[in-house]
C-alpha positions in Angstrom: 0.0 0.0 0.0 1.4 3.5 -1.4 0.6 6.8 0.8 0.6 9.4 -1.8 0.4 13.5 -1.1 -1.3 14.5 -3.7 -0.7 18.0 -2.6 -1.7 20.8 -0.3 -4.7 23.3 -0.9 -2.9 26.1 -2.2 -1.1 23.2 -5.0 -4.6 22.5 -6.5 -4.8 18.6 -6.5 -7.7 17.1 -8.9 -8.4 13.4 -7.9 -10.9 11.8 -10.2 -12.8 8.9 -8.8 -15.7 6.2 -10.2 -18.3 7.3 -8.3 -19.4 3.5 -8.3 -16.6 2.8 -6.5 -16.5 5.6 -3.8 -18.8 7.9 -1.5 -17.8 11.5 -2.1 -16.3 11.2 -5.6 -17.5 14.4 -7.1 -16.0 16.2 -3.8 -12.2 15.3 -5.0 -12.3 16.6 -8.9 -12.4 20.4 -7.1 -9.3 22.0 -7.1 -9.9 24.2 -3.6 -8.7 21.3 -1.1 -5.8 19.3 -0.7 -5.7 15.8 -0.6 -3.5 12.5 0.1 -4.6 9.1 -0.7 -3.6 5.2 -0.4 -2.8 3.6 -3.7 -3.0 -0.3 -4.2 -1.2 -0.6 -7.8 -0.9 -4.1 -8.0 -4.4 -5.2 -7.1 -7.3 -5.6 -10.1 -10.2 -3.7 -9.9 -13.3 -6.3 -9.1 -16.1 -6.3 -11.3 -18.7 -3.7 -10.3 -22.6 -4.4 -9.1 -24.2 -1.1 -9.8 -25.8 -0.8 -13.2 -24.8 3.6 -13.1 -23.8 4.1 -16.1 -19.0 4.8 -16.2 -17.6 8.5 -15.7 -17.7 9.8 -19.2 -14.1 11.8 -20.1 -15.4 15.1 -19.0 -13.5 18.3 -19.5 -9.5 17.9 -20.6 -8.5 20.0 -17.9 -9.8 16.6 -15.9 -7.3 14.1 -14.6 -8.1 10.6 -15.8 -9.7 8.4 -13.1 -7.3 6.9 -11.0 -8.2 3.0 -10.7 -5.4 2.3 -8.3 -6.5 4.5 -5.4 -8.2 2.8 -2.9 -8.8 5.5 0.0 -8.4 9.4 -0.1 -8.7 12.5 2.4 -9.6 16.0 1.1 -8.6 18.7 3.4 -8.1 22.4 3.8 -6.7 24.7 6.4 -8.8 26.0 9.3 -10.5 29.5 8.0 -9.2 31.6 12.0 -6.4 29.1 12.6 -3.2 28.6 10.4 -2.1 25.9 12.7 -5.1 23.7 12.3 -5.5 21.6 9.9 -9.5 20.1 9.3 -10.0 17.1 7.2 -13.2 17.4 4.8 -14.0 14.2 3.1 -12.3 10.9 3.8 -13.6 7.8 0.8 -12.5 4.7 0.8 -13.5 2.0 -2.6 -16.4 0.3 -1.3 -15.5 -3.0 -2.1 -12.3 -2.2 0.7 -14.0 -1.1 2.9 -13.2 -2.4 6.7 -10.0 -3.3 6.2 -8.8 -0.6 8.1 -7.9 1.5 4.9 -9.5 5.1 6.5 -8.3 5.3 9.8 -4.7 4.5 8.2 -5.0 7.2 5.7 -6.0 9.4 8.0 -3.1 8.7 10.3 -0.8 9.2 7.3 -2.3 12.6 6.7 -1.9 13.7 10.9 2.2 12.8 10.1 2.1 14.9 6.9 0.3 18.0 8.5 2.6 17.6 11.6 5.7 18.0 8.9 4.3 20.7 7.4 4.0 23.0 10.8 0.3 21.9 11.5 -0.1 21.5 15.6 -3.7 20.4 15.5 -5.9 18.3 12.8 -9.6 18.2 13.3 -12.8 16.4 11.4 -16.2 16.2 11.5 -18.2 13.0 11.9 -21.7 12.3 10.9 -22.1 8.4 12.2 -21.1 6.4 14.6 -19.1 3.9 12.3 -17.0 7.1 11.3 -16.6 7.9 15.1 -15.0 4.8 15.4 -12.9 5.1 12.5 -11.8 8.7 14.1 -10.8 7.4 17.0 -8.7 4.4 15.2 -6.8 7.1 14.0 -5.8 8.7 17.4 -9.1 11.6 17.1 -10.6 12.3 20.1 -14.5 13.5 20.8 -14.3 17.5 21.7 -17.8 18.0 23.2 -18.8 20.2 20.2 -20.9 19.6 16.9 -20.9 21.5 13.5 -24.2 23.4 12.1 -25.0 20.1 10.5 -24.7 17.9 13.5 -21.6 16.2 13.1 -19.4 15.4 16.2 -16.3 17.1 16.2 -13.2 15.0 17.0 -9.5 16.3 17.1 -5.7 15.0 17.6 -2.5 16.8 17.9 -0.8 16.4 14.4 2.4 14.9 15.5 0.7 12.4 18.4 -2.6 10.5 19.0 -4.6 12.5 21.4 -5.0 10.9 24.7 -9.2 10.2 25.1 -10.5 9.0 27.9 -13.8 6.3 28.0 -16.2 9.2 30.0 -15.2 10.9 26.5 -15.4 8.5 23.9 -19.0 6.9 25.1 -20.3 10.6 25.4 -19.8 10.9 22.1 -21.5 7.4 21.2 -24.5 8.8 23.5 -25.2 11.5 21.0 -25.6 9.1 18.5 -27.7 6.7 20.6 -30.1 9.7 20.8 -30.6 10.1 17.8 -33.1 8.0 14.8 -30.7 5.5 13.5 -30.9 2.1 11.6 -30.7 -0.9 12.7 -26.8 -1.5 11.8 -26.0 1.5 13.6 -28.1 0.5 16.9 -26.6 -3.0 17.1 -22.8 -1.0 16.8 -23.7 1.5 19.5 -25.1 -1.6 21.6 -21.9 -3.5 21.3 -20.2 -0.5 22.4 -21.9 0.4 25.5 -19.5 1.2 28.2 -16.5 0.2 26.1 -12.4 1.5 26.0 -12.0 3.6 23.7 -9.9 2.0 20.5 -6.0 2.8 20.3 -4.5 4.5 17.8 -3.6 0.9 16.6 -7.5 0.2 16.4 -7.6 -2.5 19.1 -10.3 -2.0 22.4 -8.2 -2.6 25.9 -11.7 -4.7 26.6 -11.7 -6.4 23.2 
């Protein structure tokens, strides 16, 4: 697995993605974020399940789609804080997901904004499974939500942050109070009262 920078926000990356294949695709072809993604070049692409018609060519100024990426962050500096870094859209190819592909990138990405000067990266989640995934990663639950009801987590750059259980589960408890489906209820269950997950994605309780 290849960590790629694809570059920072003031570079203009464009990442073309199949939107077959990945959540968010249309969010990466924009030029105003930057981005870093995991690339898998020796693996075939399976054979797709969606009968969506393929990404036509599109404009020439368009990169071509990039099969061999399997996960990918976009990500711009905070708007009142030039030493905060807040991660926008994280994607990884449907068919990976669960192998532990985000929470990796997203590591990766803490390491190359802690390099670049960053002293803080932040990002939003909207669900419980991306909680998780955020805390994999060494995020921890700040007590505060966006406009749109997302949970804010945050980790220094260069270190995971240090996140207490009494944090973590009041975090899940937001969640829990809210209309979820079924797949989310029976995670949240299964969680109840539970370590939060290293930064090496194990539970001390598992």
């Amino acid at each position: 697995m290849e960590f790629d920078l694809l570059g920072w926000p003031e570079d203009g990356p464009r990442l073309r993605l199949d939107y077959r294949r990945f959540a968010y695709a249309g969010k990466f072809v924009t030029a105003a974020t930057g981005k870093t993604v995991l690339r898998d070049p020796d693996e075939s692409l399976p054979p797709l399940d969606d009968d969506r018609p393929a990404p036509t060519g599109g404009p020439d100024s368009l990169p071509s789609l990039a099969e061999d990426v399997v996960a990918a962050v976009a990500f711009n500096e905070d708007r009142t804080d030039p030493t905060t870094l807040w991660l926008r859209y994280v994607t990884v190819r449907r068919d990976r997901r669960g192998d532990g592909l985000g929470p990796d990138l997203l590591r990766r990405t803490c390491e190359a904004a802690a390099d670049r000067g960053y002293e803080t990266v932040r990002i939003a989640a909207n669900n419980p499974f991306a909680y998780e995934a955020c805390h994999k990663a060494g995020f921890g639950f700040t007590g505060r939500e966006t406009g749109v009801a997302e949970l804010v987590l945050e980790r220094p750059a260069g270190a995971p942050a240090a996140v207490s259980r009494e944090t973590y589960q009041s975090g899940l408890d937001r969640y829990r109070a809210r209309d979820l489906g079924d797949p989310e209820r029976t995670f949240l269950a299964a969680r109840e009262g539970a370590e939060p997950p290293g930064a090496d994605g194990v539970h001390s309780d598992d």
